[in-house]
PDB file with SEQRES, HELIX, SHEET and CRYST1 records, atoms N, CA, C and O in Angstrom:
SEQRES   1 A   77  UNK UNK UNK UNK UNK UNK UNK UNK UNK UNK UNK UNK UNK          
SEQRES   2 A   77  UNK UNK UNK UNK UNK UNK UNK UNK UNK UNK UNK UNK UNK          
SEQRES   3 A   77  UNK UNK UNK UNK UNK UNK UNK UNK UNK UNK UNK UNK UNK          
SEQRES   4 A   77  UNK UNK UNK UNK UNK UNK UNK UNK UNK UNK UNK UNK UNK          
SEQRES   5 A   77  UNK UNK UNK UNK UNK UNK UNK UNK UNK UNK UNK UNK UNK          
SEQRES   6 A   77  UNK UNK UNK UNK UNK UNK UNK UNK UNK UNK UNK UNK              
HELIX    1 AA1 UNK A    2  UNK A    4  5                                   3    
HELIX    2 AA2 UNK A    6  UNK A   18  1                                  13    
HELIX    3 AA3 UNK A   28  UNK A   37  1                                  10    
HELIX    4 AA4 UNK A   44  UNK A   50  1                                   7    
HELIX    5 AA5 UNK A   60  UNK A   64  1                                   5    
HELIX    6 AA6 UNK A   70  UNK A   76  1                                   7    
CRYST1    1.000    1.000    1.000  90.00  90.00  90.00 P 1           1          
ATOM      1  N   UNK A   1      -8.617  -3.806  -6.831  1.00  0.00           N  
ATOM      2  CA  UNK A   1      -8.065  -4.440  -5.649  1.00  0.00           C  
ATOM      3  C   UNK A   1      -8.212  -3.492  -4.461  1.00  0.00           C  
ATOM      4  O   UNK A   1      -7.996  -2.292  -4.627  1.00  0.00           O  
ATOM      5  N   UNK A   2      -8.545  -3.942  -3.353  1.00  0.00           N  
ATOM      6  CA  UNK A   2      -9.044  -3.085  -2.287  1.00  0.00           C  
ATOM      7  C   UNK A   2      -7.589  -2.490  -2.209  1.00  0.00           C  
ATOM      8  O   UNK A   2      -7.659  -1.282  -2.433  1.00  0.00           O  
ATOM      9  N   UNK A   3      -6.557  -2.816  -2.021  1.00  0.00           N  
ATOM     10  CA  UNK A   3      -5.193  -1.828  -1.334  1.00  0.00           C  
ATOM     11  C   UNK A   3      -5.010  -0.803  -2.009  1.00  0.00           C  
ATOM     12  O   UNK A   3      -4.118  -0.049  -1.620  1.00  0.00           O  
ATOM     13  N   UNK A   4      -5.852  -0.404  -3.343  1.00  0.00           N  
ATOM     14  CA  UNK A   4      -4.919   0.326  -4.092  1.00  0.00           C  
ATOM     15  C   UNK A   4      -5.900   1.602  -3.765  1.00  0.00           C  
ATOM     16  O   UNK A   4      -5.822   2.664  -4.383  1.00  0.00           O  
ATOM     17  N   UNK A   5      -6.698   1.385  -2.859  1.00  0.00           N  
ATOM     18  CA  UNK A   5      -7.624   2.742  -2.777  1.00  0.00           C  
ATOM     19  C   UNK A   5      -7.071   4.297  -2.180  1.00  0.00           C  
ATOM     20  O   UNK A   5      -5.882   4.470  -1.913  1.00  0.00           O  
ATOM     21  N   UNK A   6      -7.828   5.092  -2.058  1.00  0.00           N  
ATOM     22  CA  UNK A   6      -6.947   6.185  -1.148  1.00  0.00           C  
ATOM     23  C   UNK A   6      -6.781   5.917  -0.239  1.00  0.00           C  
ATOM     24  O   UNK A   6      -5.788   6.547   0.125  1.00  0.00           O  
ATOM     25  N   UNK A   7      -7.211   5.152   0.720  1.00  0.00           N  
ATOM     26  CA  UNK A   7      -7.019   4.423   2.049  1.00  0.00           C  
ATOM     27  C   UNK A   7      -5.694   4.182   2.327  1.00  0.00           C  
ATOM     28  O   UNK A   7      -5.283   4.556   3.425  1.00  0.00           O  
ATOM     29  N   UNK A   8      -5.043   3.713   1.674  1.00  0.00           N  
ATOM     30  CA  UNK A   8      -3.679   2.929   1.660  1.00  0.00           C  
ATOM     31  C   UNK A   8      -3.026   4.631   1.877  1.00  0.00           C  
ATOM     32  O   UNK A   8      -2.605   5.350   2.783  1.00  0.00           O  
ATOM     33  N   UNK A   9      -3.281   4.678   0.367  1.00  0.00           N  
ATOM     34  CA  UNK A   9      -2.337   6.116  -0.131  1.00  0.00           C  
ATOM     35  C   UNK A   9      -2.127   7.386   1.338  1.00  0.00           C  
ATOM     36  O   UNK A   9      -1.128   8.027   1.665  1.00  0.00           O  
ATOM     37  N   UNK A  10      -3.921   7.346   2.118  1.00  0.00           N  
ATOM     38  CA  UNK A  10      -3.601   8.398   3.656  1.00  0.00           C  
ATOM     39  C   UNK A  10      -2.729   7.409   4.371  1.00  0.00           C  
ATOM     40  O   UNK A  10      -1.617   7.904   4.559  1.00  0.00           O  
ATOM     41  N   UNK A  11      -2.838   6.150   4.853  1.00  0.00           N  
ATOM     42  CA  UNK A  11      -1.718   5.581   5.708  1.00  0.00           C  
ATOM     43  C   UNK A  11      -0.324   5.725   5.217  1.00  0.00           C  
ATOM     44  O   UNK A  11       0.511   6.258   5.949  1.00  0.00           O  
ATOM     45  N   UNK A  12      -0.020   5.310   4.088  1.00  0.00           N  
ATOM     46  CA  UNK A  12       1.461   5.984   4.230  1.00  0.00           C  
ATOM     47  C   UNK A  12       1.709   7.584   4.416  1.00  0.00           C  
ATOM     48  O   UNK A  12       2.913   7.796   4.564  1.00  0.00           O  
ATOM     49  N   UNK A  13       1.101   8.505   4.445  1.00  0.00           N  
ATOM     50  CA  UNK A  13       1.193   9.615   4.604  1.00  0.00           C  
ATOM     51  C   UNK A  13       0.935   9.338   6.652  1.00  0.00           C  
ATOM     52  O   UNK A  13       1.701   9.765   7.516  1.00  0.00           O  
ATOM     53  N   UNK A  14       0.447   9.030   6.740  1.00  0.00           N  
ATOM     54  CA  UNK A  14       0.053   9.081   8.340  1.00  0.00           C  
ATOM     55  C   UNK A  14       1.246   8.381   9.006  1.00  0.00           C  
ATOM     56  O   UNK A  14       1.679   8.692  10.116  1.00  0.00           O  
ATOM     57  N   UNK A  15       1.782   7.315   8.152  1.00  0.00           N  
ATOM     58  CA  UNK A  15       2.847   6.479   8.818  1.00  0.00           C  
ATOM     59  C   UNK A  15       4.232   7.230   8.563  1.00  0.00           C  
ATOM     60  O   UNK A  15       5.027   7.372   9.492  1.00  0.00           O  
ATOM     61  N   UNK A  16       4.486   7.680   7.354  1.00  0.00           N  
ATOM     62  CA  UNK A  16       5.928   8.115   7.133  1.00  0.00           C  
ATOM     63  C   UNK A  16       5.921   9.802   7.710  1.00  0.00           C  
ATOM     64  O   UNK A  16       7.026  10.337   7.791  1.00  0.00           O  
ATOM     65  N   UNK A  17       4.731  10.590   8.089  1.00  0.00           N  
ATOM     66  CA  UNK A  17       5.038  11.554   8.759  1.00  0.00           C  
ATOM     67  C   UNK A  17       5.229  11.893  10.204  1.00  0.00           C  
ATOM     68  O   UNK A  17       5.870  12.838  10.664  1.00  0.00           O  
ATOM     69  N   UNK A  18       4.267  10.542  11.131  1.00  0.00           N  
ATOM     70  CA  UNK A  18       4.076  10.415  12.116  1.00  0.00           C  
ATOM     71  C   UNK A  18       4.567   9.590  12.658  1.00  0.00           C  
ATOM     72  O   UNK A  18       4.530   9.907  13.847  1.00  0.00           O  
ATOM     73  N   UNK A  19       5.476   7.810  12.446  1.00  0.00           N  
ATOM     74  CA  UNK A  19       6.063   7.070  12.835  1.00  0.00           C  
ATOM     75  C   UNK A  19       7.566   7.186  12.334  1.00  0.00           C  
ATOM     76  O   UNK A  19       8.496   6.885  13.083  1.00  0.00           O  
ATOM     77  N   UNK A  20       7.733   7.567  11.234  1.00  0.00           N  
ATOM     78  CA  UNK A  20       8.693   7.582  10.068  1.00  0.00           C  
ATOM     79  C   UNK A  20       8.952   5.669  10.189  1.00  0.00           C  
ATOM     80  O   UNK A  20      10.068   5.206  10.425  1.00  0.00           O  
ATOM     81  N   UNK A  21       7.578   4.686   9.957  1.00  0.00           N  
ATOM     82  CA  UNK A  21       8.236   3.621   9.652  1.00  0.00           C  
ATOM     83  C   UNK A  21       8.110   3.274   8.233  1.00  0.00           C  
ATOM     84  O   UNK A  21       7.408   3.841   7.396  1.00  0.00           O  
ATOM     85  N   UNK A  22       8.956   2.172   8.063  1.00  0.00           N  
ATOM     86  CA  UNK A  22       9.712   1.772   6.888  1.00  0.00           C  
ATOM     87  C   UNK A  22       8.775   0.834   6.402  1.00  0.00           C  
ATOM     88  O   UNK A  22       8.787  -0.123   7.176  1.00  0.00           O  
ATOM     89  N   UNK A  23       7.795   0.618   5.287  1.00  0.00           N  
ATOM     90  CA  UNK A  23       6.811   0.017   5.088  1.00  0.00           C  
ATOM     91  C   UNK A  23       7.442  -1.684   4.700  1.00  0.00           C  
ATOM     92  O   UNK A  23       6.948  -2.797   4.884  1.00  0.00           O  
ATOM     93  N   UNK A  24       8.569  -1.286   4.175  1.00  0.00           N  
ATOM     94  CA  UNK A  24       9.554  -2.942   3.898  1.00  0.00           C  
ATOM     95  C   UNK A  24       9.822  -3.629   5.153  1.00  0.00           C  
ATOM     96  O   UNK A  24       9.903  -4.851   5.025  1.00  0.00           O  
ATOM     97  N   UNK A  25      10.028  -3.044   6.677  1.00  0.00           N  
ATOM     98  CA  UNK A  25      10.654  -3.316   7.266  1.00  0.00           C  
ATOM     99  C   UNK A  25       9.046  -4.112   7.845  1.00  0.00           C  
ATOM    100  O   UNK A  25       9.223  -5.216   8.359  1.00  0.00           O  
ATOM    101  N   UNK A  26       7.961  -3.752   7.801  1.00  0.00           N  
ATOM    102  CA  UNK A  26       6.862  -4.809   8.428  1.00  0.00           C  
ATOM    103  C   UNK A  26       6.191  -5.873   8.072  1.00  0.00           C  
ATOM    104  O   UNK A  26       5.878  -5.801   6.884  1.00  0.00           O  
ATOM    105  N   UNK A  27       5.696  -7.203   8.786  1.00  0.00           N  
ATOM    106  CA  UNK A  27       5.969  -8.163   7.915  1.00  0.00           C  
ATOM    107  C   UNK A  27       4.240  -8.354   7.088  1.00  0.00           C  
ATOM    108  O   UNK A  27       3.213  -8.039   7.690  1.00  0.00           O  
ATOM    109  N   UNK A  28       4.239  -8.565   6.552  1.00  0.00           N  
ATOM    110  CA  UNK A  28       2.890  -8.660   5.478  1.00  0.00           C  
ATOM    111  C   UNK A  28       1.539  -8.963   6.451  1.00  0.00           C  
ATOM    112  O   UNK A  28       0.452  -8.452   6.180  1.00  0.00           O  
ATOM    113  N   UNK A  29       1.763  -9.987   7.792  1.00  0.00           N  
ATOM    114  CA  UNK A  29       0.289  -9.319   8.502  1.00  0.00           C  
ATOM    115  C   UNK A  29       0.457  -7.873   9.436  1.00  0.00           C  
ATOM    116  O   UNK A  29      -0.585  -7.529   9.995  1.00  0.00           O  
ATOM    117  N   UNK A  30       1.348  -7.223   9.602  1.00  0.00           N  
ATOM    118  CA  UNK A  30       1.366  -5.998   9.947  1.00  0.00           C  
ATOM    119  C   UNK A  30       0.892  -5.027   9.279  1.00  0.00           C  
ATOM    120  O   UNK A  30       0.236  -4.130   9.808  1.00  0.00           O  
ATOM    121  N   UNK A  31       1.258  -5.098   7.578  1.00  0.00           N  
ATOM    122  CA  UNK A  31       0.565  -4.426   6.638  1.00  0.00           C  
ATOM    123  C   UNK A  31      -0.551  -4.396   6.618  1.00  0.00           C  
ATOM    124  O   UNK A  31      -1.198  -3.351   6.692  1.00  0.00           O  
ATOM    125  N   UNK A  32      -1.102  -5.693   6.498  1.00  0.00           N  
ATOM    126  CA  UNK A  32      -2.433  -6.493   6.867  1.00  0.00           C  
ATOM    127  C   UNK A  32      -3.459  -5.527   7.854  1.00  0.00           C  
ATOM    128  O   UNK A  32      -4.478  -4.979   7.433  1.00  0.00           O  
ATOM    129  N   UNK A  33      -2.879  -5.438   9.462  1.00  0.00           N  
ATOM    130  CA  UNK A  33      -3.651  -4.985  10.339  1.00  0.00           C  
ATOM    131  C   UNK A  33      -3.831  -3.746   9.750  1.00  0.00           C  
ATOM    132  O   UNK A  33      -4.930  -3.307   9.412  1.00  0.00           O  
ATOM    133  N   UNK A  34      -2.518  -3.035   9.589  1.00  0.00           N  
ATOM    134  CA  UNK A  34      -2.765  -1.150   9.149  1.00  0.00           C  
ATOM    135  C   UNK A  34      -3.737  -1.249   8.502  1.00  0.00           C  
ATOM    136  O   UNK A  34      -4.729  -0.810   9.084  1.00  0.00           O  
ATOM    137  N   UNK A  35      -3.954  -1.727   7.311  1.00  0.00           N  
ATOM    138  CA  UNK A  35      -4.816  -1.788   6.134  1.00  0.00           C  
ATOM    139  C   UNK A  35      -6.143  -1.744   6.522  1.00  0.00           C  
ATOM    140  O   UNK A  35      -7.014  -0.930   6.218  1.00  0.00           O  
ATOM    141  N   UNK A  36      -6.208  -3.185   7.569  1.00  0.00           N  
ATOM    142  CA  UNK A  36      -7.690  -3.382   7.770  1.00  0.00           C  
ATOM    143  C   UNK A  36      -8.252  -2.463   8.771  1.00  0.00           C  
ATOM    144  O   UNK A  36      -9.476  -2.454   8.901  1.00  0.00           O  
ATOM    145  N   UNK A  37      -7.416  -1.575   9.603  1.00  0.00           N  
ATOM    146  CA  UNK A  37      -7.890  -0.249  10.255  1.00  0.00           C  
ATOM    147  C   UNK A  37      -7.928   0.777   9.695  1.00  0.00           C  
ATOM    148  O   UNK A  37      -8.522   1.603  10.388  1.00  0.00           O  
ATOM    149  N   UNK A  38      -7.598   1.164   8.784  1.00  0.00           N  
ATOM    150  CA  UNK A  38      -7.884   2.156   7.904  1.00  0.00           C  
ATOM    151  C   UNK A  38      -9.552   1.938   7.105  1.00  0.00           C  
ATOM    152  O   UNK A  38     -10.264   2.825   6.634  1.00  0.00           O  
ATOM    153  N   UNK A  39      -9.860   0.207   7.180  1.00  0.00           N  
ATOM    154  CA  UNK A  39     -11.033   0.209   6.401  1.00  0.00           C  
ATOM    155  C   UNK A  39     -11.082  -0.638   5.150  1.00  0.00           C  
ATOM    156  O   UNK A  39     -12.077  -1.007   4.527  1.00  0.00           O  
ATOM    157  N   UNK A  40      -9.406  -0.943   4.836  1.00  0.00           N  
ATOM    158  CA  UNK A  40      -9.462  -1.645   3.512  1.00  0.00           C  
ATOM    159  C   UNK A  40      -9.136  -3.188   3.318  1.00  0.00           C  
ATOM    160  O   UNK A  40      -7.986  -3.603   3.177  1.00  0.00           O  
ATOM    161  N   UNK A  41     -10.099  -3.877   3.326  1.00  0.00           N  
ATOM    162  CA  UNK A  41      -9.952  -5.718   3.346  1.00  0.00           C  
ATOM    163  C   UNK A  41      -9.146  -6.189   2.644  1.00  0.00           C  
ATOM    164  O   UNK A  41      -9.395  -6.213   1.439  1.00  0.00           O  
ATOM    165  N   UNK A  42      -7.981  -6.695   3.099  1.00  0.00           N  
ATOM    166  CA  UNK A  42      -7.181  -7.227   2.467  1.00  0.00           C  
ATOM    167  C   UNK A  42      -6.641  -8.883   3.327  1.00  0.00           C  
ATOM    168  O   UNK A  42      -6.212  -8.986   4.476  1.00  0.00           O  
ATOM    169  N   UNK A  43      -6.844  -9.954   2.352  1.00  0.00           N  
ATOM    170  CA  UNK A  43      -6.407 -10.794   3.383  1.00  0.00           C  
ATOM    171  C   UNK A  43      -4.702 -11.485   3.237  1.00  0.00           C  
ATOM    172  O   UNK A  43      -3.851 -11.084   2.443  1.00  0.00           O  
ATOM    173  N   UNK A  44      -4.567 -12.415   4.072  1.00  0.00           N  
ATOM    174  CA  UNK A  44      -2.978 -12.209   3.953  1.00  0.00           C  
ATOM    175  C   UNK A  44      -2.250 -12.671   2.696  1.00  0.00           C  
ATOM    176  O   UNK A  44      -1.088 -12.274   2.600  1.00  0.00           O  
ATOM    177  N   UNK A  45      -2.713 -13.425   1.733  1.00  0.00           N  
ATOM    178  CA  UNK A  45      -1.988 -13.221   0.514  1.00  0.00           C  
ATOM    179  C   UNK A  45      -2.577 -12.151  -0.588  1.00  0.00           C  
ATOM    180  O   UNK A  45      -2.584 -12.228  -1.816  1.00  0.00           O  
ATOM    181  N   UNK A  46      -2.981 -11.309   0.134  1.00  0.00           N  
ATOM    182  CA  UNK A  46      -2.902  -9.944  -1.022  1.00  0.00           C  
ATOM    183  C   UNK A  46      -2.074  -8.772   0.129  1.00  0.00           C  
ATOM    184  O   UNK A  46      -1.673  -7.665  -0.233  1.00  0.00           O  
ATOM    185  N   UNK A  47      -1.964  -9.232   1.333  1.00  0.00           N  
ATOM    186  CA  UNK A  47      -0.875  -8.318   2.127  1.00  0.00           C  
ATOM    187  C   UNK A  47       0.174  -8.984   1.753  1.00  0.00           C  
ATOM    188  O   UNK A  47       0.931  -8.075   1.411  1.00  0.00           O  
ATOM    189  N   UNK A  48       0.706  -9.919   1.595  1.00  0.00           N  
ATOM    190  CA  UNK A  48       2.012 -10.554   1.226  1.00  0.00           C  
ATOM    191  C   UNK A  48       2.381 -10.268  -0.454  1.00  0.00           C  
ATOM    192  O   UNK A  48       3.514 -10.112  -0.908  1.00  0.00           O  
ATOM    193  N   UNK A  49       1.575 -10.256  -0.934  1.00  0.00           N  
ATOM    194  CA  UNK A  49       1.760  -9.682  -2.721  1.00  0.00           C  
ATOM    195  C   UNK A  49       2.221  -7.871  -2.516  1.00  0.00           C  
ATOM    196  O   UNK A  49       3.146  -7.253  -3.044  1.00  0.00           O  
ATOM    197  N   UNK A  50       1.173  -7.404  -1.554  1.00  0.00           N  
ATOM    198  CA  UNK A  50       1.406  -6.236  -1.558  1.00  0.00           C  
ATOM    199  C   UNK A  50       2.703  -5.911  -1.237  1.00  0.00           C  
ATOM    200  O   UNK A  50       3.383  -5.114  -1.882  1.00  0.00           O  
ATOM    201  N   UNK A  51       3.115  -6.591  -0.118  1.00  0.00           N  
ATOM    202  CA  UNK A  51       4.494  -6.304   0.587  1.00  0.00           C  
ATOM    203  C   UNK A  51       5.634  -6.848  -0.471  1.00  0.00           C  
ATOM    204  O   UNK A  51       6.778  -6.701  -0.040  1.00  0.00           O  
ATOM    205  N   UNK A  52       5.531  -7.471  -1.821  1.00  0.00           N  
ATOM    206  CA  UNK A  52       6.165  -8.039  -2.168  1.00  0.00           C  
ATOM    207  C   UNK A  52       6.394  -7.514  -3.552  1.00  0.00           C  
ATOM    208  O   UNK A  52       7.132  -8.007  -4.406  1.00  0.00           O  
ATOM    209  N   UNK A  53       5.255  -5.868  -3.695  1.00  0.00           N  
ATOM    210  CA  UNK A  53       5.223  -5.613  -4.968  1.00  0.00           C  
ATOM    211  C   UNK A  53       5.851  -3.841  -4.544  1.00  0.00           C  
ATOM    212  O   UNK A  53       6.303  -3.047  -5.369  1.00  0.00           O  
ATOM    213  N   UNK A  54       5.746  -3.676  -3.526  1.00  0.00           N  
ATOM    214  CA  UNK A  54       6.712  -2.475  -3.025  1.00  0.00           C  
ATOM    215  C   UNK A  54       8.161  -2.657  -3.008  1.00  0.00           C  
ATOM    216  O   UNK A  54       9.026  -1.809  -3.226  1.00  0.00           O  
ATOM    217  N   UNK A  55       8.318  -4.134  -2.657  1.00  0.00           N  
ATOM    218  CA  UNK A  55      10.050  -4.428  -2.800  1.00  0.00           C  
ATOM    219  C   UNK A  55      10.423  -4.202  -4.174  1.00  0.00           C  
ATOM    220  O   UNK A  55      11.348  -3.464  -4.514  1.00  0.00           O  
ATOM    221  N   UNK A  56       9.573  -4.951  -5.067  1.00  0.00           N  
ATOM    222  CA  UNK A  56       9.965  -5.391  -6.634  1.00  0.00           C  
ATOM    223  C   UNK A  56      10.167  -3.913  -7.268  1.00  0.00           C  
ATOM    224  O   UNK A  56      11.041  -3.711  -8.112  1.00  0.00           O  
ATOM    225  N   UNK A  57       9.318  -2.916  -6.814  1.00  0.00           N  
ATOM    226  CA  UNK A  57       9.802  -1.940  -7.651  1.00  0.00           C  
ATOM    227  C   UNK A  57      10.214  -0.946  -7.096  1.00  0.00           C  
ATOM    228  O   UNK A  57       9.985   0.176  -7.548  1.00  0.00           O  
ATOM    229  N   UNK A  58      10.862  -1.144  -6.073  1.00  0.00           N  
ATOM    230  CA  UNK A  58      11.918  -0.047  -5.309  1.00  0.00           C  
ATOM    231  C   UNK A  58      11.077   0.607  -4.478  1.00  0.00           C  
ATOM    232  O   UNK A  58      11.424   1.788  -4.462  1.00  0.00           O  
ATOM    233  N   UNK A  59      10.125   0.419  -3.769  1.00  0.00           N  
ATOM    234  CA  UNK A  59       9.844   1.337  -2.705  1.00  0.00           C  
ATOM    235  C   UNK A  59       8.503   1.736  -3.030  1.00  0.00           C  
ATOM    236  O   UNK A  59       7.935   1.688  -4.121  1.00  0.00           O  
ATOM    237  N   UNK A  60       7.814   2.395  -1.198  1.00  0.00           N  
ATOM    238  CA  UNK A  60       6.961   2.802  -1.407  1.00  0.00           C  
ATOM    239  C   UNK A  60       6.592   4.231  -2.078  1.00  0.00           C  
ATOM    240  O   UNK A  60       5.531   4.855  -2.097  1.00  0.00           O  
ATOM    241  N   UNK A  61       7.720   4.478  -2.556  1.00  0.00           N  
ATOM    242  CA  UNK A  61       6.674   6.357  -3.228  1.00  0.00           C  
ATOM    243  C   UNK A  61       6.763   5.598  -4.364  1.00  0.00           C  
ATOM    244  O   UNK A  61       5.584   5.729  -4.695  1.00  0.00           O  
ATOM    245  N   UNK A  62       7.385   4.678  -5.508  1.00  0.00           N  
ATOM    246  CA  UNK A  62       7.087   4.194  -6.999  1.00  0.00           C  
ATOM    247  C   UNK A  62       6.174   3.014  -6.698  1.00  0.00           C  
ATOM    248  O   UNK A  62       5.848   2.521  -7.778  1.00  0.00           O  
ATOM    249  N   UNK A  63       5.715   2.464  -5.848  1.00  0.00           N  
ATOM    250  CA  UNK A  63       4.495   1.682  -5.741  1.00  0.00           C  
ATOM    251  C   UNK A  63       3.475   2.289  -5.989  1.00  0.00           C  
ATOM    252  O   UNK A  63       2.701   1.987  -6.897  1.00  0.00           O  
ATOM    253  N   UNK A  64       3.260   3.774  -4.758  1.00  0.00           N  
ATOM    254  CA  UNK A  64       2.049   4.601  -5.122  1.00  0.00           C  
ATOM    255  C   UNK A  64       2.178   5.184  -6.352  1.00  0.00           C  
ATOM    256  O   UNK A  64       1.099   5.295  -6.935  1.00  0.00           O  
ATOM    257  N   UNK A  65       3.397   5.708  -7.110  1.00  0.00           N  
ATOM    258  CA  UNK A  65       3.179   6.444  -7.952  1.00  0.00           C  
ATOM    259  C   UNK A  65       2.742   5.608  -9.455  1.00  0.00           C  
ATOM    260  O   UNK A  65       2.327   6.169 -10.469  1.00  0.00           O  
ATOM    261  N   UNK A  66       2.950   4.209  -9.286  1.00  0.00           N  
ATOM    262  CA  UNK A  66       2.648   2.980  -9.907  1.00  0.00           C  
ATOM    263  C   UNK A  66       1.237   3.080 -10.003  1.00  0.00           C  
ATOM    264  O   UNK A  66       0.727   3.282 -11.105  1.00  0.00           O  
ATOM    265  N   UNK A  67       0.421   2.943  -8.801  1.00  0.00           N  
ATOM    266  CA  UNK A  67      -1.021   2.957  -8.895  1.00  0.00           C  
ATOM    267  C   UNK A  67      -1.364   3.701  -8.626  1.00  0.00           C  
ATOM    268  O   UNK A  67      -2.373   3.465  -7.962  1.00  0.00           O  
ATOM    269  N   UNK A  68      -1.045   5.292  -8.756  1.00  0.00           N  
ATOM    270  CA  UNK A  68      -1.690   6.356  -9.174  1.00  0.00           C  
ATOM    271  C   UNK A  68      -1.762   6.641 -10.630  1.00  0.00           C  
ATOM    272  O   UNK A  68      -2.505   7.544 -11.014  1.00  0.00           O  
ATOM    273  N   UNK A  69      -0.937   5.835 -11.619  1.00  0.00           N  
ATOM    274  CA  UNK A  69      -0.725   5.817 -12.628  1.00  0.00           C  
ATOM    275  C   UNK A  69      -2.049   5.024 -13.627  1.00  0.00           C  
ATOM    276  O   UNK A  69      -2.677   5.454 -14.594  1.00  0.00           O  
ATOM    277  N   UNK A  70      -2.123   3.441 -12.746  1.00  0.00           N  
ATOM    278  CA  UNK A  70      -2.697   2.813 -13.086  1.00  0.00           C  
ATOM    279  C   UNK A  70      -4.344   3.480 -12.962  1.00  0.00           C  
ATOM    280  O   UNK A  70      -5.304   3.321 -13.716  1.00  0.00           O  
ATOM    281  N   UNK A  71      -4.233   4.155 -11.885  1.00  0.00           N  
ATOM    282  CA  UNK A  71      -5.601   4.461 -11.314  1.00  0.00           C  
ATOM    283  C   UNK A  71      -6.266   5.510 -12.854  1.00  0.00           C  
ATOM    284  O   UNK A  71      -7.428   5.541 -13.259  1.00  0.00           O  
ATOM    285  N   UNK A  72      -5.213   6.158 -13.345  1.00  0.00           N  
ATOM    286  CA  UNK A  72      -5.407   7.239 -14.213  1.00  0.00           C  
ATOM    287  C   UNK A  72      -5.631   6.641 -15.430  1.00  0.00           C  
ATOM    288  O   UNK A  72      -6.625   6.851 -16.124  1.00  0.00           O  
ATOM    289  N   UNK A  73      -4.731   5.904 -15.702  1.00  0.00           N  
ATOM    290  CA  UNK A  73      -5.218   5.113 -16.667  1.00  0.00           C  
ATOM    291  C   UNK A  73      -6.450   4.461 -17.046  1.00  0.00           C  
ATOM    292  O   UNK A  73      -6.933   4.547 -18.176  1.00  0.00           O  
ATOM    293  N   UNK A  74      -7.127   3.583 -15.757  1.00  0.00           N  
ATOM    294  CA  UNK A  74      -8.265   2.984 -15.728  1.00  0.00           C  
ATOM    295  C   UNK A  74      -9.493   3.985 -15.726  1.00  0.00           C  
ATOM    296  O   UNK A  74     -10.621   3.668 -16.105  1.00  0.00           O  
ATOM    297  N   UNK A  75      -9.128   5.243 -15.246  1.00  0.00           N  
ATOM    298  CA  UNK A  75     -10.364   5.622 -15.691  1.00  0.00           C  
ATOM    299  C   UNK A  75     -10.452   6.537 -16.888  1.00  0.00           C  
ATOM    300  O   UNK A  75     -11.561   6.967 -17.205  1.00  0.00           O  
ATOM    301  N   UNK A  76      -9.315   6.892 -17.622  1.00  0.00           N  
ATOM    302  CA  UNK A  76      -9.158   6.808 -19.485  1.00  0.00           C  
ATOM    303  C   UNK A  76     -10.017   5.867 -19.942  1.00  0.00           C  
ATOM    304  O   UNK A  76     -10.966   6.180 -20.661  1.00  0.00           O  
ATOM    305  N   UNK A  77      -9.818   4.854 -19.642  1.00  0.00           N  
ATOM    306  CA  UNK A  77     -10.507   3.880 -20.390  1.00  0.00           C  
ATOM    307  C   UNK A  77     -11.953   4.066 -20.300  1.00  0.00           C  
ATOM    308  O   UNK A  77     -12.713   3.301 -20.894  1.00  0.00           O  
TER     309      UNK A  77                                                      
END                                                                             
């Protein structure tokens, strides 16, 4: 899935050191735009899943640490 690239992973580093904003608090085409300026295509129901899979598991550092997990995994395999 394009969001789960490092792309994503430098914007929250760029956003929570430099804006300190709240990635819950924007609404899924806001995610959307960040995303697609960083480079990574996402259209609005995979920004709305996205925004909806950071809520489900408490936040953005266990989202990334979710698919840094997954990422490790997949390439085990």
């Amino acid at each position: 899935m394009p969001f789960h690239d490092e792309t994503g992973t430098d914007l929250h580093r760029e956003i929570s050191m430099d804006d300190e904003i709240d990635i819950q608090d924007l609404a899924a085409d806001e995610i959307r735009e960040l995303l697609l300026e960083e480079g990574s295509e996402v259209d609005e129901h995979q920004a709305a899943a996205l925004k909806m899979f950071i809520q489900d598991i408490g936040g953005l550092e266990n989202a990334l640490a979710a698919v840094a997990m997954l990422d490790e995994l997949e390439r085990a395999a």
